[in-house]
Legacy VTK file of the C-alpha trace (Angstrom):
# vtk DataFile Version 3.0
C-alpha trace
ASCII
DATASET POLYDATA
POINTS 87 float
88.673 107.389 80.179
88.974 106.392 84.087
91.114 108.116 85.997
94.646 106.727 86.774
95.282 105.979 90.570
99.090 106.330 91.085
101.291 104.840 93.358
104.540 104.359 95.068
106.467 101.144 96.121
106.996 101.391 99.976
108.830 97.747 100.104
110.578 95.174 97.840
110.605 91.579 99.155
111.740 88.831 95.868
108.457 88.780 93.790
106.586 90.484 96.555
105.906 94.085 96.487
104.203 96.313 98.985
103.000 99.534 97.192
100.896 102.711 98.677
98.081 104.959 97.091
96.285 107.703 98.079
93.049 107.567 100.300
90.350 106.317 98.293
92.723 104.749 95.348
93.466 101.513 96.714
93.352 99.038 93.674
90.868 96.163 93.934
92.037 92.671 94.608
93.294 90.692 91.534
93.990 94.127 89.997
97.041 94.539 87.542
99.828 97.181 88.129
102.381 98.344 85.839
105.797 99.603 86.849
108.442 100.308 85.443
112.006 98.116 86.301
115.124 99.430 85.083
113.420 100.672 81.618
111.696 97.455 81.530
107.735 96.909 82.179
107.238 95.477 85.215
103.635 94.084 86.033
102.222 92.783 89.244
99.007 91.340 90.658
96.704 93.076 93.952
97.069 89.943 96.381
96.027 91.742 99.826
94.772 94.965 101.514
97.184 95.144 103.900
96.129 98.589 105.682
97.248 102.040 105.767
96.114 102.329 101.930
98.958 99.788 101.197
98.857 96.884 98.756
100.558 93.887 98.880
100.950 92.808 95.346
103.090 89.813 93.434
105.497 90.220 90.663
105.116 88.058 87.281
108.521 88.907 86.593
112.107 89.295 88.105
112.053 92.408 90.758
115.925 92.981 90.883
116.945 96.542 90.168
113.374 97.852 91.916
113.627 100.341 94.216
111.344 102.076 96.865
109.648 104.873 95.688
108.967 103.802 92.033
106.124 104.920 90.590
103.186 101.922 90.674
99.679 102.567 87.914
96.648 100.830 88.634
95.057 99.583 85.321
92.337 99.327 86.810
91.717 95.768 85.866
93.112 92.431 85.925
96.230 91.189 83.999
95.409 90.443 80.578
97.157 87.399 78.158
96.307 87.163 74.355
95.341 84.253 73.460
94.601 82.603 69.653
95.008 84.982 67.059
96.108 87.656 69.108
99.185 86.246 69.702
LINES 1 88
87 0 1 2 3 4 5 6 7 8 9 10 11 12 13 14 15 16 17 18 19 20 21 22 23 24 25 26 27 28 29 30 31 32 33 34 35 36 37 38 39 40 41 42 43 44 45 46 47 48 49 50 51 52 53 54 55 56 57 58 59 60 61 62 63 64 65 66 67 68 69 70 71 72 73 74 75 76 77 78 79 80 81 82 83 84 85 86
């Protein structure tokens, strides 16, 4: 199993989230990151490399209640949506 590449939300902006790994972790572009909101799963989508090993990432779902320093986990892959019988 890969290795997970942890992270921590540095800025909140609406559906726009700013979030900073370790050297050598940043996520890919178009990769999926899960969160957690208020007990809730939160996930959001790699949109830039915005330097200093920070991503800037958008939110498929409502950010209110996030706060800096959450804990961000790179899937490692992009979001993923059943479809047909896996519904």
């Amino acid at each position: 199993m890969p290795e997970k590449h942890i992270g921590k939300v540095v800025q909140v902006m609406g559906p726009v989230l700013d979030i900073r790994f370790a050297d050598g972790e940043l996520p890919e572009l178009l990769n999926a990151i899960e969160l957690q909101n208020n007990g809730k799963p939160l996930i959001v989508e790699v949109a830039q490399h915005i330097g200093d090993n920070v991503v800037r990432c958008i939110a498929m779902a409502a950010t209110d209640g996030l706060v800096r320093g959450a804990e961000a986990v790179d899937t490692g892959g992009p979001i993923k949506v059943p479809v047909g019988d896996a519904c």
